[in-house]
VEXVOBA-925258 format. One record per residue: x, y, z of N, C-alpha, C in turn; residue in three letters. Coordinates in pm, whole numbers, plus 50000, padded with zeros to 5 digits. Atoms other than C-alpha are relative to their C-alpha. Last residue first. Layout:
<atoms>
XYZXYZXYZala...
</atoms>
This chain:
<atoms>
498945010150024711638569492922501335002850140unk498724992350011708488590293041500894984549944unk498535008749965705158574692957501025003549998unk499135002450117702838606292921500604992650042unk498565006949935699578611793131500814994649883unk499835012350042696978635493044501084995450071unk501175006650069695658670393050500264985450008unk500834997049932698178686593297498604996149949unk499984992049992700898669793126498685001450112unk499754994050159702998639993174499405017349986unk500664990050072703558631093535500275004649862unk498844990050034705018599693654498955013149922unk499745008150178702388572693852501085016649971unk501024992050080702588579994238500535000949828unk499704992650092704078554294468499105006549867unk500794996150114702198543294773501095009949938unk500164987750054703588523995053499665000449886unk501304995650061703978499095292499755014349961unk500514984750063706548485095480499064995449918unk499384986949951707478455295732499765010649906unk499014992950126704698434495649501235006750050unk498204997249955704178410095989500385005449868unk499145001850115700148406395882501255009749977unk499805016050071698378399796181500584996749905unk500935012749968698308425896412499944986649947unk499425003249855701318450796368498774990350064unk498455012950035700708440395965500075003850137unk500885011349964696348459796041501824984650007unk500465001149886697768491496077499684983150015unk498884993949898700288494395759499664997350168unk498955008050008697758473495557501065006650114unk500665009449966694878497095633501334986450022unk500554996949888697178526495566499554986750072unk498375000249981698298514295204500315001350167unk499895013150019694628503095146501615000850048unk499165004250100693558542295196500214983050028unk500915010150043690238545795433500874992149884unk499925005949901691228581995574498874985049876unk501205009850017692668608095360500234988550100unk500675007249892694798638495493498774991349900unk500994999149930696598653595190499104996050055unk501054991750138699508658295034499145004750004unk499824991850088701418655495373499585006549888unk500824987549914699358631095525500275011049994unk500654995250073701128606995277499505009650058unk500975002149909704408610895439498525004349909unk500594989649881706988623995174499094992650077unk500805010249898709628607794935499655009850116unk499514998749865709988630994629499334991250068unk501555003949953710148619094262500535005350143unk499614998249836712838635694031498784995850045unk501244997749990712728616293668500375002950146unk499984990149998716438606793544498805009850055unk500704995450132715498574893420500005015750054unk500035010150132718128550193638498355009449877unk498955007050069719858576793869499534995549863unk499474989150078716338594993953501324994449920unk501014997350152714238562293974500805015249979unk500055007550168717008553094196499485000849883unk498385000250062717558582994424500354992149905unk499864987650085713688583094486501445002049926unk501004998350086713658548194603500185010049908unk499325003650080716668552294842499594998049834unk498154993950047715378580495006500534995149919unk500784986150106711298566495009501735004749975unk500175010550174713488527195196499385016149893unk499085006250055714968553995454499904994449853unk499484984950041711888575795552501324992749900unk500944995850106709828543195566500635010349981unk499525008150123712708525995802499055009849884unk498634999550030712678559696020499664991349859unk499924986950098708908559696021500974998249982unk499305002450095708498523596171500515011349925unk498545004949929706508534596476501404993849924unk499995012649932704088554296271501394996150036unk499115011050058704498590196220499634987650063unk499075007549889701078613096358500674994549886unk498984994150015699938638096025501054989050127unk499724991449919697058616996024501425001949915unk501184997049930694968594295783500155015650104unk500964994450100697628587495519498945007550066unk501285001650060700488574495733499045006949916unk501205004749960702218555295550500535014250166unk499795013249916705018565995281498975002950138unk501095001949912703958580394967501054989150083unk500095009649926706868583694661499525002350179unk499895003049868705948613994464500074981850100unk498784996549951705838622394162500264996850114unk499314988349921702578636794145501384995550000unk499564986250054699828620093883500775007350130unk499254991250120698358588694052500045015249993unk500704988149974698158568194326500625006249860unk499514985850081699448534894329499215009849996unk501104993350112699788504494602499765011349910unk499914987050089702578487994745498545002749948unk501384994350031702788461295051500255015849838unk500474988150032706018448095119498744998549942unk498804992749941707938413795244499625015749960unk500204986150002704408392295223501565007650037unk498894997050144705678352095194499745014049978unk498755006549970704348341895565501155006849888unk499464987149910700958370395506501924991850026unk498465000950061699778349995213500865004350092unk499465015850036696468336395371501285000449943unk499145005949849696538372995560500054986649956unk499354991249938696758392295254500494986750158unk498895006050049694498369595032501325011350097unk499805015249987691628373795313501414996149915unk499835001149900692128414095325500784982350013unk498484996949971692338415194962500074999850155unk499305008350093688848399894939501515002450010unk
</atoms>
């Protein structure tokens, strides 16, 4: 189902996002391996500027890291999209930001 609306929208697609929760962290692709995809620069770039804004505009530090960094999963949607736009759907990025951390029991809406 998201495959099909993906590639019937793929002309007006300029990013892919999906969310993960509890770390802080802005995710950039890939997820499966520790290899960089051939875009890494731009994905290191757009996670830099990202993080520097949500720190400017609410003060909240998020880091931009490679998901295969947190830790190796295989089957993510952020991944799938990242492999499948050098075939048919021309995204240029794709990534996973991670909801804001409250406590270790719960999640708190920061301001």
């Amino acid at each position: 189902m998201v495959s099909d609306f993906l590639t019937q929208h793929k002309d007006k697609l300029v990013l892919y996002v999906t969310y993960h929760s509890y770390s802080q962290l802005f995710l950039t692709p890939l997820g499966y391996t520790l290899d960089l995809p051939p875009n890494h620069e731009h994905h290191k770039k757009v996670g830099a500027a990202v993080v520097e804004a949500i720190k400017k505009r609410s003060g909240v530090v998020y880091t931009a890291q490679q998901s295969a960094g947190l830790y190796p999963a295989s089957g993510d949607s952020a991944d799938w999209h990242m492999m499948s736009s050098r075939r048919r759907i021309p995204t240029p990025s794709s990534c996973v930001p991670t909801l804001p951390v409250g406590t270790a029991s719960n999640f708190q809406r920061t301001r």
